[in-house]
C-alpha positions in Angstrom: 0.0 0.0 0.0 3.2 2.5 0.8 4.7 1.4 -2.6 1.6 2.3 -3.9 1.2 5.7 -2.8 4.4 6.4 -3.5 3.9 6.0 -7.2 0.9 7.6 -7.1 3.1 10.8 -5.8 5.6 10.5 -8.3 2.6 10.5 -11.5 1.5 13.7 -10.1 4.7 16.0 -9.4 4.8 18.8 -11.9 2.8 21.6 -13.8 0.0 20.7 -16.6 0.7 21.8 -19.9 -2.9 24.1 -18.7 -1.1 25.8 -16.3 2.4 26.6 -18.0 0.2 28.1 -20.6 -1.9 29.6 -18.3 1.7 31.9 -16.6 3.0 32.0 -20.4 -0.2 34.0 -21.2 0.4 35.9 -18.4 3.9 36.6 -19.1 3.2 37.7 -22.4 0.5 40.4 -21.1 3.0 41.7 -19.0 5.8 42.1 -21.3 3.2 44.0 -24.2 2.0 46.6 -21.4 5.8 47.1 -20.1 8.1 47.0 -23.0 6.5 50.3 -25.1 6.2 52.1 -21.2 9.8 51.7 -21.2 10.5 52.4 -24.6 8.8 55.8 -23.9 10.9 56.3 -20.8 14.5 56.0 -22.8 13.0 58.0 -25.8 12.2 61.0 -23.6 15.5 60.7 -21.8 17.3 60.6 -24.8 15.8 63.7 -26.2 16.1 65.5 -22.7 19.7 64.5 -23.2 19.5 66.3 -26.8 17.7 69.6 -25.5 20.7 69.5 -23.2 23.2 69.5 -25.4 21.3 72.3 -27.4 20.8 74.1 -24.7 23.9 74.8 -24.2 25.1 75.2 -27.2 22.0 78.2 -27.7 23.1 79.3 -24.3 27.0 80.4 -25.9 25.7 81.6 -28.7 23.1 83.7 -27.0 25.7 85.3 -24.9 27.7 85.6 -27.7 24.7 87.8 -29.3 24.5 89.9 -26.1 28.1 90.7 -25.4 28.9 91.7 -29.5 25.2 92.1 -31.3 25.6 89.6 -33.8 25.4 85.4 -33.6 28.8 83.9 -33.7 29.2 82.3 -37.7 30.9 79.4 -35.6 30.6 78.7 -32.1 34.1 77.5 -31.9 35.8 80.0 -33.5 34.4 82.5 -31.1 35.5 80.4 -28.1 32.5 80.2 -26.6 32.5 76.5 -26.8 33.3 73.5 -28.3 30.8 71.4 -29.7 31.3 68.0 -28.6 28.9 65.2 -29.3 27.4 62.3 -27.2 27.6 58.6 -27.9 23.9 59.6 -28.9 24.0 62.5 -30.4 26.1 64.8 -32.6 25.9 68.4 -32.6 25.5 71.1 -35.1 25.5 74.9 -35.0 24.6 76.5 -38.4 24.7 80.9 -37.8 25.0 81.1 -41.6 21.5 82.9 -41.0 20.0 85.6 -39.5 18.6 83.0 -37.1 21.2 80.5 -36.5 19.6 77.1 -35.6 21.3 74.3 -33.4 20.8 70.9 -34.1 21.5 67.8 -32.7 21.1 64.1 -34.7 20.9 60.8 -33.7 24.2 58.6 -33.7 24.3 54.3 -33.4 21.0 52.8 -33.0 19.0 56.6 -33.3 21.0 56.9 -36.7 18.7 58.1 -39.6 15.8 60.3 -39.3 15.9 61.4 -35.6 17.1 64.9 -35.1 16.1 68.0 -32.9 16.5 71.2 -34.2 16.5 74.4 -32.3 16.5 77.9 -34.1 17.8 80.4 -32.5 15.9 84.4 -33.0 17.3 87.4 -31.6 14.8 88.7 -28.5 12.4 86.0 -29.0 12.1 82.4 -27.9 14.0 79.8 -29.7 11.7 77.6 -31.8 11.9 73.4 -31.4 11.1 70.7 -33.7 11.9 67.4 -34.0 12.0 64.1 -36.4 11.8 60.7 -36.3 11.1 59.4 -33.0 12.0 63.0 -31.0 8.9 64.6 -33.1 6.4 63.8 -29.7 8.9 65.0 -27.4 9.9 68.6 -28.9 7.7 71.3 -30.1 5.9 74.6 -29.7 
């Protein structure tokens, strides 16, 4: 009778094929609500790490504008500061213009069409746009 129950035991340890599918369903919920929250989350951090960057890149050449009149042609060869990039982004500073614009573009995986351009104008606020996946994040 021992023997018997013993066996009996052993025929029963283990999860049903119902129930594994039962947590794989689960599983899968879970990941399809959490994986585009936290694609979201790094999207807006990287282009908080762009406006940055713009920022102060505007920033010198504001000051720039303030202490001579005029928008440095290059931000460099005033001095004001070197534009360095990130390992995401790389940054630009066009003042070929009356109103310069600052732009920063995606590098490695944001490669391609993601860019956020500020344009600078003398006594008013900057403007900000954005492409690719930085369009949401930037604007009016």
């Amino acid at each position: 009778m021992l023997k018997d129950t013993r066996n009996v035991l052993r025929e029963q340890r283990g999860f049903t094929l119902v129930e594994l599918m039962v947590v794989l369903i689960v599983i899968a919920v879970l990941a399809a609500v959490a994986v585009p929250l936290y694609t979201g989350y790094v999207n807006q951090a990287r282009a908080n790490e762009a406006v940055q960057g713009i920022g102060a890149i505007a920033q010198a050449a504001e000051s720039r504008r303030a202490a001579i009149g005029t928008y440095p042609g290059t931000l460099t060869v005033a001095n004001y500061i070197t534009v360095a990039g990130t390992a995401n982004f790389a940054y630009a500073y066009d003042g070929s213009g009356a109103n310069p614009t600052v732009t920063a573009t995606g590098q490695n995986d944001l490669a391609g069409t993601d860019t956020i351009v500020c344009t600078l104008r003398a006594g008013q606020k900057p403007l900000w746009s954005g492409t690719g996946t930085f369009a949401e994040f930037v604007g009016p």
